[in-house]
N, C-alpha and C positions, 0 to 999 in steps of 0.2 A: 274622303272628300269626293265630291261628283264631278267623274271628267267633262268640260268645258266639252258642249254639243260644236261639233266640227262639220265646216259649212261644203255646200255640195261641192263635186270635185269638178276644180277649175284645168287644171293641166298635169301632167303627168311626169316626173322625174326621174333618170337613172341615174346613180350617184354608186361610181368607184373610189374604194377608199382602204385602203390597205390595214387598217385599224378605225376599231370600232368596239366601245365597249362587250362584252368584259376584256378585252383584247387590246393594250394601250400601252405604247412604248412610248409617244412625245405625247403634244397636246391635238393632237389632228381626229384624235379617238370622242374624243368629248364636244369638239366644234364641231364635227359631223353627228353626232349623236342629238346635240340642242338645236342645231339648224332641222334635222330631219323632223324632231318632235315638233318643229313648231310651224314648216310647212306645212306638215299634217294636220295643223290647227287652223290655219287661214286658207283648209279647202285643197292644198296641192294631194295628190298619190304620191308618195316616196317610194322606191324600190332600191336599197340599199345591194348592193356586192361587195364583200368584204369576206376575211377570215375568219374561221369559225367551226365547231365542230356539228354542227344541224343544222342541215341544208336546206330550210324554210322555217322562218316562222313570223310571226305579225308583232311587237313588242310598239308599244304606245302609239298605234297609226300606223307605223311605219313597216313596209316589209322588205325584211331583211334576208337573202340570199348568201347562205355561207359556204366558203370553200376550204376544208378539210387539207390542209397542204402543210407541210413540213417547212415553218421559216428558217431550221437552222443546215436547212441544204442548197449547197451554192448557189444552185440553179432555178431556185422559187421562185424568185421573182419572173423568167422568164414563162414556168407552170402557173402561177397565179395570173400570168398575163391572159395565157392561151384558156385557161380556165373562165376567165373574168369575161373574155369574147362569148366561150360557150353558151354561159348563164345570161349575160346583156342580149346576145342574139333571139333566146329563146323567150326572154320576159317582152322583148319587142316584135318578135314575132306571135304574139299568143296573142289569139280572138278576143281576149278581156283586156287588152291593155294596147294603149296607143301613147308611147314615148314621145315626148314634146322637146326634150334634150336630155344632153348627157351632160353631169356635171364631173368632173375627176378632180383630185385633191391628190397635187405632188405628182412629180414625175415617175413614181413607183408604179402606178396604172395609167400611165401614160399611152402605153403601146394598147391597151384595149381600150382606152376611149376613144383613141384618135382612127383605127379601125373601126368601132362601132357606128361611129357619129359619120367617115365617111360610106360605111355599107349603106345604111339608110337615111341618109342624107339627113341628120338631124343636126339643129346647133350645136356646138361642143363648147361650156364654159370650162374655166382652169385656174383652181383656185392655188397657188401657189403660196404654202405658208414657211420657205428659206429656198436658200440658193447652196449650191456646192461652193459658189465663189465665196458667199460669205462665212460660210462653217469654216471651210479650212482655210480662208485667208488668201484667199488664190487656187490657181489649175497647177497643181503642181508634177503630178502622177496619172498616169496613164486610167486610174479608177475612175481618178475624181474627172478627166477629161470626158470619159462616155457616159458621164451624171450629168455633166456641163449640157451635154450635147441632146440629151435625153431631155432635159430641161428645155435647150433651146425649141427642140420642133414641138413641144405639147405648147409651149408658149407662142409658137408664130402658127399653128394650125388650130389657135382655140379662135371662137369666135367674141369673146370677152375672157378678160383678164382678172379675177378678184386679188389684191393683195391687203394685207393686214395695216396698214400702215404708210403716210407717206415717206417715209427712208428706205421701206424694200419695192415702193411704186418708182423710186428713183434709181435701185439695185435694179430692176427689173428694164426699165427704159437703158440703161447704161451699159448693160450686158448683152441684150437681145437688137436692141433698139425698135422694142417695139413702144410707142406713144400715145397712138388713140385710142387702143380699145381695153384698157385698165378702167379700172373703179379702186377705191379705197372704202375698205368695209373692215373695220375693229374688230377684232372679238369679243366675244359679248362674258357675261356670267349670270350664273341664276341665285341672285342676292339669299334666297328661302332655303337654299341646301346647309346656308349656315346657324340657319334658325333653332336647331337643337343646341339643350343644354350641355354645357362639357364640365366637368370638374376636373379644374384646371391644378390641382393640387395632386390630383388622382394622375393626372396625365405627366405631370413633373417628377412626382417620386417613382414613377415607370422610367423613362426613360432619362432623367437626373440623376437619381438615385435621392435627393433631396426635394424636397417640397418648395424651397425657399432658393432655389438655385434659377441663374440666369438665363432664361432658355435663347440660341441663340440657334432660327431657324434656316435651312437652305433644302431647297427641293428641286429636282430636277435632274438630268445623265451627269452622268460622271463622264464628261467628253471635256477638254479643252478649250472651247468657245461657250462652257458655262462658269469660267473662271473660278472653280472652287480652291484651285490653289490659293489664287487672290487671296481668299480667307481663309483660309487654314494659316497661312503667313500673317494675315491682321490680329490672329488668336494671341498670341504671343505681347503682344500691344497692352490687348485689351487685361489679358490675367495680370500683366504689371497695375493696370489700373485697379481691376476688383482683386489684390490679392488674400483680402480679407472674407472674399465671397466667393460661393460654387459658381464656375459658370461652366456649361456645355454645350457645343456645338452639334445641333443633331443634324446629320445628312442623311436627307433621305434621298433613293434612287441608287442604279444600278448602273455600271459603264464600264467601258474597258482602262479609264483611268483610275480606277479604285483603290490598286495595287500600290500603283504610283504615290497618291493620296495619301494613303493608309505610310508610306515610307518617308513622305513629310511628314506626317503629324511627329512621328518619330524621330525623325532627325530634329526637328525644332524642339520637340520633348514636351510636347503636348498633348500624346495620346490619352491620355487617363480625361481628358476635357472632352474629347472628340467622341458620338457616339453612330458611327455606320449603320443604319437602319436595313439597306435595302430597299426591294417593293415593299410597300405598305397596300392596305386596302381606303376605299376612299374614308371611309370610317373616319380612320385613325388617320388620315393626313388631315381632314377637316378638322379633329382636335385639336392635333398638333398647330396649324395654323390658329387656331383661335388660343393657343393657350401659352403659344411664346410671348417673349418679352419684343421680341425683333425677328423680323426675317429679310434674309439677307438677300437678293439678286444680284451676284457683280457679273454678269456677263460682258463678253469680251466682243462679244455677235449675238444679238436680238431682235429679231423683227416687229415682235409686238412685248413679250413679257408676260404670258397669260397666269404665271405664278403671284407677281405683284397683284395682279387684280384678283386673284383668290384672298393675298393676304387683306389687300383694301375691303373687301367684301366678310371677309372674316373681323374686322376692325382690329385689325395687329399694323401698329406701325411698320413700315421697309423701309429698306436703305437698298436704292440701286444704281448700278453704273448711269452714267451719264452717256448713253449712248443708243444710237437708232428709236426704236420704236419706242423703249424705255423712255427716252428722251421726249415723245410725244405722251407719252400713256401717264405722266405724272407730270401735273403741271403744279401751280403756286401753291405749294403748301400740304400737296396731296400724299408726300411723301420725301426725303430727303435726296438728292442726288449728289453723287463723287464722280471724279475721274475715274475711266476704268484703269485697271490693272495695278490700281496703289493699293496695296495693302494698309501704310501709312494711313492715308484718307480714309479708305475703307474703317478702322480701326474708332478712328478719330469721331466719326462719325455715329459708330454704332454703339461708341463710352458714353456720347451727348444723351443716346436715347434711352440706355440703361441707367442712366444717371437719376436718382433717388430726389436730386432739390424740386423743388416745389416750383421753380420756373420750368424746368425739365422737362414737369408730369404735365406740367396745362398746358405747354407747345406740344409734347406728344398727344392731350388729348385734343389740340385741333388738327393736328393730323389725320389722327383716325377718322375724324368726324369729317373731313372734304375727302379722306379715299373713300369710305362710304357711299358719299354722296357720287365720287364718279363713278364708279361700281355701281349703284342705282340705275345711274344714266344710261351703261352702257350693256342694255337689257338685251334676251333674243329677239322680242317683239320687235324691237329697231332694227336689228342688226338682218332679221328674215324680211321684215320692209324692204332694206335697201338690195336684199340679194333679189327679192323679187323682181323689183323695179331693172335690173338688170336682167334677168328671166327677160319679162316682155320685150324690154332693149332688143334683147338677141330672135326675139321670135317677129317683130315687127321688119327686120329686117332678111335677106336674101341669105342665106348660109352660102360662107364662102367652100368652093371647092378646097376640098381635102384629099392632096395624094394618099392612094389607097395601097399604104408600104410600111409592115411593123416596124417597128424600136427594134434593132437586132443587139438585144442586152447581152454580151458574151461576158457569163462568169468569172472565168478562167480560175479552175479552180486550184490550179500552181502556185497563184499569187493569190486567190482569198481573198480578191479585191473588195467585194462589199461589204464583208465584214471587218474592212479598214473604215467604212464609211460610220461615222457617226449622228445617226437622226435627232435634229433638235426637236 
């Protein structure tokens, strides 16, 4: 197919971003990845800095500047800092290129944006997609206090705020008290990635072992604020209901609670149902979503929910918590909502939608058909609209001064603090 002619260049972007395709540990790799292709479409220059093993190259419009760094060494994030200044200094100091702002994603390149944007006085946007307070439910330890605080100065030295959602625009005014200069912008999906065929039978005797068995999907870390316990405890519920039928819980995704996980399924005596995938490739998670019976969101903390709108977009019915941005992102009929943390409910809920009667299968199929439709809705086209419209925002007006003083991020590799931290 012939790429879409891309219109002359309007303004110019630096975007720090810790992940970025092939390089993806939450969902921040892929909303920087479709926002950047598609500024590239309506005329902006992207210049991406992120991680990576080839330290230039041009991939759909966009250029991408990678930095070669060791994420499993205490200290990276402070070298991915002083690295990220090197590389922004020298893309905005180069004769062919004139930065118009700096956008950063998460307070992980917080200390190089907020240096970059005040060296050469350029606006700083700050798209913040969770909080430390709401991952772990509070400041509880000394880690998660200099995450807090890391968070707080990208959030009060940005010159615009993006957040996903209004429940983390209310996290975000509540914690920081910052009020005017937020926007709310969705995440978007690209509805055509689901457009290949799958054989869903093929896909089931892989990871079922049966053709005919009940696929029962969750995708995302294995951390504590994605409530996988929840359902792993709902399992138990559900096999008293189908005990005449296969059913199998695939989780996909990797985390430090897996162990754990993996010691409920056991204890409950459910493993032979449970099947731990691991990373997948997008491939085989796009299958997977289109080829389950249900997928499951019970988070316990979610700002937006970018998994539901994959399954909506794949037309697989979900069952998600009733809570934050979850709570916005499915509205009447779009998809089913429970309280968080029942497994009861949870349970109860996802027997409705594997249920065989003929009233069952036509409520599920107008499910599918309005999450579609909001997944339709909530395209990059709109979602790069509305970031732009904040672009100009921040460029019509005066850049506020920005103390010129890094993030002093101290490791401390005694305590191994950030690898306590869990990224949604």
């Amino acid at each position: 197919m012939r790429e879409p002619e891309r219109q002359q260049v309007q303004n110019r972007i630096l975007t720090l971003s810790w992940e970025y395709p092939p390089y993806k540990i939450g969902g921040i790799a892929e909303h920087v990845y479709e926002l950047s292709k598609a500024l590239t479409r309506k005329g902006w220059e992207v210049h991406v800095v992120t991680l990576g093993t080839f330290p230039y190259e041009e991939n759909e419009g966009v250029h991408l500047h990678r930095i070669a760094i060791d994420a499993s060494k205490p200290d990276f994030i402070t070298r991915m800092n002083e690295a990220m200044k090197e590389i922004g200094a020298s893309i905005i100091e180069s004769s062919n290129t004139n930065i118009d702002i700096v956008h950063a994603h998460d307070w992980m390149v917080g200390s190089a944006a907020i240096a970059l944007a005040s060296r050469y006085k350029k606006p700083l946007v700050a798209t913040i997609h969770s909080t430390e307070f709401g991952r772990s439910r509070g400041i509880n330890e000394e880690y998660q206090m200099r995450i807090h605080e890391a968070e707080e100065r990208l959030v009060r030295s940005s010159d615009h705020v993006i957040v996903c959602s209004e429940s983390m625009k209310r996290e975000i005014q509540g914690l920081f008290g910052v009020t005017e200069k937020i926007s709310v912008i969705p995440n978007g999906i690209d509805t055509s990635k689901f457009d290949s065929l799958v054989d869903r039978d093929a896909i089931k005797e892989k990871f079922c072992s049966q053709r005919s068995s009940k696929l029962i999907l969750f995708l995302g870390r294995l951390v504590y604020q994605k409530g996988v316990n929840v359902l792993i405890g709902a399992l138990p519920i559900i096999l008293a209901r189908y005990s005449k039928k296969e059913v199998k819980l695939v989780i996909v995704g990797e985390g430090p609670m897996r162990k754990q996980l993996e010691m409920d399924a056991a204890y409950l005596g459910v493993s032979k149902h449970i099947v731990f995938t691991g990373f997948l490739d997008d491939h085989e998670v796009r299958s997977l979503l289109k080829s389950a019976d249900v997928v499951v969101v019970p988070s316990l903390y979610e700002p937006f929910g970018i998994v539901a709108l994959e399954a909506m977009a794949a037309k697989t019915p979900v069952v998600v918590s009733d809570i934050d941005g979850l709570s916005e992102l499915i509205s009447k009929g779009e998809g089913i909502k429970v309280p968080p943390n029942s497994s009861e409910r949870l349970a109860a809920s996802i027997i409705k939608v594997l249920s065989d009667t003929e009233a069952s299968k036509k409520r599920v199929e107008g499910i599918v058909e309005k999450g579609f439709k909001k997944a339709l809705s909530l395209n990059w086209d709109m979602i790069t609209a509305a970031t732009m419209d904040v672009y100009a925002k921040v460029l019509a007006m005066t850049p506020s001064p920005v103390e010129e003083k890094d993030i002093e991020i101290e490791t401390g590799t005694e305590k191994g603090w950030l690898w306590k931290y869990s990224y949604s």
